[in-house]
C-alpha positions, -999 to 999 in steps of 0.1 A, spaced: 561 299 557 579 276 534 550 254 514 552 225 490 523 213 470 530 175 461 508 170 423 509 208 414 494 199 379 461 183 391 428 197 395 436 196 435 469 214 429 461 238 408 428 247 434 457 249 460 475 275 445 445 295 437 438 294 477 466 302 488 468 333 469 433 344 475 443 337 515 477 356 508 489 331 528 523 338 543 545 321 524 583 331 516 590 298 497 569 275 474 580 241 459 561 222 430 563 188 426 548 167 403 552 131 379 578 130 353 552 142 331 546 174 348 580 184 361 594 214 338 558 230 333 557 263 351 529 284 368 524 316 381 519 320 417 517 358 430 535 371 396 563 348 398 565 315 376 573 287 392 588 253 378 572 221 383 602 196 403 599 160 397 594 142 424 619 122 440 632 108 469 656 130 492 661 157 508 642 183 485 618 186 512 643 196 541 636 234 557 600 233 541 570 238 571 541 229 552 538 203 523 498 198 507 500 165 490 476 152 462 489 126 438 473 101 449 469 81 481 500 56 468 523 84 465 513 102 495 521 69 515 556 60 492 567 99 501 553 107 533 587 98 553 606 121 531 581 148 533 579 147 574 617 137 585 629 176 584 602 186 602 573 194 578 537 193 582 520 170 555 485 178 552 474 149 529 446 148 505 442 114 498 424 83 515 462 71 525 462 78 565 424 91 573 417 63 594 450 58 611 450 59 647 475 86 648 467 105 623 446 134 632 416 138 605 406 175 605 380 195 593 385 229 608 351 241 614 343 211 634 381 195 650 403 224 644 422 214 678 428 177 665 457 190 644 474 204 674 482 164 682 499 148 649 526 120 661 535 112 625 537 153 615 511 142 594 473 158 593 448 139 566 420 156 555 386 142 548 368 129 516 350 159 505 312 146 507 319 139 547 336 175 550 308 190 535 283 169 560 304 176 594 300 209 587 267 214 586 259 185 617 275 200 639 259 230 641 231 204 654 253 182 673 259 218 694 219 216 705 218 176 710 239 148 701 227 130 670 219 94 669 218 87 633 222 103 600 204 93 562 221 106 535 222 111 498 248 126 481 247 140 444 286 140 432 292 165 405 318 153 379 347 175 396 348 146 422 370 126 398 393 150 383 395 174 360 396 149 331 370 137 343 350 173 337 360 174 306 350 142 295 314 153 308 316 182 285 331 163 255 300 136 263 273 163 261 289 177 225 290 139 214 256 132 220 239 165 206 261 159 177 248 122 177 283 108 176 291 79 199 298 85 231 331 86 248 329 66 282 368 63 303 363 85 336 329 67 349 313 31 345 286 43 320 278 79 301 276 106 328 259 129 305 220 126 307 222 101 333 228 90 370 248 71 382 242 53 419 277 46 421 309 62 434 341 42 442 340 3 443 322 -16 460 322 -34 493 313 -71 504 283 -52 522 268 -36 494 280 -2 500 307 16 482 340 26 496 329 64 489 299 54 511 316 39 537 341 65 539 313 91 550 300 66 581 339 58 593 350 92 588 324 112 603 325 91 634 362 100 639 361 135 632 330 145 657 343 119 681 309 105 680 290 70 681 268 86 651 250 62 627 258 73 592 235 56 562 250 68 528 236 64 493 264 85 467 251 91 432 273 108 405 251 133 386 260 154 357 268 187 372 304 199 366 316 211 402 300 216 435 281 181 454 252 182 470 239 162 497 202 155 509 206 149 553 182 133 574 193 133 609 178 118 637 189 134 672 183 131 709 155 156 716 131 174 693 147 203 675 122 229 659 129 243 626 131 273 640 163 262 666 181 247 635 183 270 616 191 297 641 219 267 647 230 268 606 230 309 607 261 313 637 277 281 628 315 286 613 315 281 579 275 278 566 254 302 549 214 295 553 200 296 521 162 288 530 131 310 518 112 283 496 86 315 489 104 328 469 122 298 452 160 303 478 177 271 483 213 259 468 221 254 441 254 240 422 254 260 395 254 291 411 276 282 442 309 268 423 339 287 439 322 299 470 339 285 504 308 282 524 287 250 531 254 265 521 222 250 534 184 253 527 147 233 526 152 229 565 120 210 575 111 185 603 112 149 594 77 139 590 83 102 598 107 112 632 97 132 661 132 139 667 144 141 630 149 169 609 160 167 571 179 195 550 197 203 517 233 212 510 254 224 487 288 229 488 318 232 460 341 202 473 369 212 456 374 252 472 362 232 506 383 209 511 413 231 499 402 258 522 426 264 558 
């Protein structure tokens, strides 16, 4: 295959690349392409350097198949008729096309047939705290449909870039050092503190991160689901973690979920409370899995069950 990654140089990029060399993905040609400020710098991909391209509009794209794009959901739009008019997939990172009618939004353990119909050539993928979510509902929505879904999500810094990371480092050595505190990446210090805020927000009350996971989860499982999200930034550096109450059309047993959760693609049960098992962020950073744990019944619904996950949004959403 002949790839592209559009924003080589970010976080997002840089995760791509480690991918698609742990996949040993088939790929006879790679392209980098990145801002003015990025094009020249080189990395090494499969013990070859590659050099950064800045990117322009043109034909630099022509006889490429596959073309990841991450710079931003601005540039994904400004590009994306360059990118597709030879013929290339663009499999977008960004918020830029997710809800468009015919764009296919894909999560493969869930829609993986979606991608097969892409008018545009373009296939978005989701904003990692819904990913993470889908994964794990519908493993469920395989033993009844589910009416409604509670949610609280627990954003580690990684959700806003890799600047943003380190500023959570370089906030944590300012205030043990009892220096003042540098603030850019997030509305108030990270370090030592929550936040119950990611993304602006809406005239509803909710934020747009919010609202992503109750559009977006809707479209990919085809669903009338109910999704009710509260997103919290919390000073971990990378993985996000969600608490799930769902709410579904007959009474599932503990028992039947997590028998659900152990063949389902792409989750790992993590669940023996005994013996103090459950996800964790810290220790499941640059896994691919969706892990899951404290499955229990829903003590205020007879047809509600509530669980924990854990899953490093940055390796999931870059994973095929």
């Amino acid at each position: 295959m002949r790839v592209a990654i559009v924003g080589a140089s970010g976080a997002v990029g840089q995760e791509f690349l480690r991918v698609l060399a742990e996949r040993k993905f088939p790929i006879s040609e790679l392209k980098l392409f990145g801002s003015s400020r990025s094009a020249g710098r080189e990395y090494e991909f499969c013990g070859k350097k590659i050099k950064v391209q800045e990117l322009r509009h043109g034909d630099d794209f022509k006889d490429l198949d596959i073309v990841f794009t991450s710079a931003g959901g601005s540039i994904s739009q400004e590009y994306a008729e360059d990118i597709t008019r030879f013929g290339a997939v663009m499999i977008d990172n960004s918020s830029a096309f997710r809800m468009d009618e015919d764009v296919p939004l894909v999560v493969p353990e869930v829609n993986a047939e979606d991608a097969l119909v892409r008018p545009r050539n373009i296939i978005a993928n989701p904003n990692c705290t819904t990913i993470q979510m889908v994964v794990a509902l519908k493993a469920i929505e395989n033993l009844s449909h589910i009416k409604r879904v509670h949610v609280s999500t627990y954003q580690a810094a990684s959700g806003a870039g890799a600047t943003a990371m380190a500023e959570l480092e370089q906030q944590y050595r300012e205030v043990l050092a009892g220096e003042p505190v540098t603030v850019d990446k997030f509305a108030y210090q990270l370090a030592y503190n929550l936040i119950p805020q990611v993304d602006v927000f809406m005239d509803n009350g909710y934020t747009k991160e919010e609202m992503k996971m109750y559009n977006e989860t809707r479209k990919i499982m085809h669903s009338d689901i109910q999704v009710s999200a509260m997103c919290v930034r919390v000073p971990s550096l990378r993985a996000h973690s969600e608490s799930i109450w769902v709410e579904t059309e007959r009474h599932i047993s503990v028992a039947e979920a997590r028998e659900a959760f152990e063949k389902a693609e792409g989750v790992v049960v993590m669940d023996n409370p005994a013996q103090k098992e459950y996800p964790m962020p810290l220790f499941l950073s640059g896994k691919d899995p969706v892990y899951v744990g404290r499955i229990r019944e829903d003590l205020s619904n007879p047809n509600g069950l509530t669980f924990w996950s854990v899953s490093d949004q940055i390796k999931k959403r870059r994973s095929p």
